[in-house]
N, C-alpha and C positions, 0 to 999 in steps of 0.2 A: 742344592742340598747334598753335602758329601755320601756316600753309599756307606754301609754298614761292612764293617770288616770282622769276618768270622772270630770266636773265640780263642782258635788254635794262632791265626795270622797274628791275630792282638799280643799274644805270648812270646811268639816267637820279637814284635817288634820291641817289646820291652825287655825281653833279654839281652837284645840284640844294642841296645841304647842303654842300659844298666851297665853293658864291658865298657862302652867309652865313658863313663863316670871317674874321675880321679880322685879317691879317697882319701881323706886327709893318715897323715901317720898318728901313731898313738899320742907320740910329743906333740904335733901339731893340737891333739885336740885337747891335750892335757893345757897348751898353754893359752890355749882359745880359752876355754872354762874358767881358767885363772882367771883370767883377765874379763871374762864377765862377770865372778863375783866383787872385784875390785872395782868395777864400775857399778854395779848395785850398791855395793859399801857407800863410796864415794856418792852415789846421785840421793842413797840416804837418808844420809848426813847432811846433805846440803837442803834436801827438801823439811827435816827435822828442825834445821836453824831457819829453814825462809817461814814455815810454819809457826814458833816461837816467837819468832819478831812482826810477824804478821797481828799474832794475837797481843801481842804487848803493845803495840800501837792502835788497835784497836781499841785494848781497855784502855789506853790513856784519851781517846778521842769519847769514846762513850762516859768514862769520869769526869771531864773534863763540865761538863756541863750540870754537876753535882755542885 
C-alpha cells in the first residue's frame, strides 16, 4: 500500500508536472474546434439519412403485409 503523501508535497508535485505540460497555441485550438464541429455536422447528417432510410424500410416491411 503506497504511503500518503502530505498536502503541501501533493502541490508542490503538481505544479511541478503542470510546467512540463505543452499547451496547444490559440490556432492550434481554434482549428481543433473547427474541425470537431465539422465532424459533428458530417456524423449528423449521416446518422439523419441512416435514420430516414431505416424507418422507410421499416414502413415498407410492416405495410407490406397489408
Amino acid at each position: 500500500m503506497a504511503s500518503k503523501t502530505n498536502p503541501f508535497t501533493f502541490l508542490q508535485q503538481v505544479r511541478s508536472e503542470t510546467a512540463k505540460v505543452t499547451w496547444p497555441s490559440r490556432r492550434e485550438t481554434m482549428i481543433s474546434t473547427l474541425m470537431v464541429f465539422v465532424m459533428v455536422f458530417f456524423a449528423a447528417i449521416f446518422f439523419f439519412a441512416a435514420d430516414q432510410l431505416m424507418g422507410w424500410l421499416i414502413g415498407l416491411v410492416l405495410n407490406a403485409g397489408v
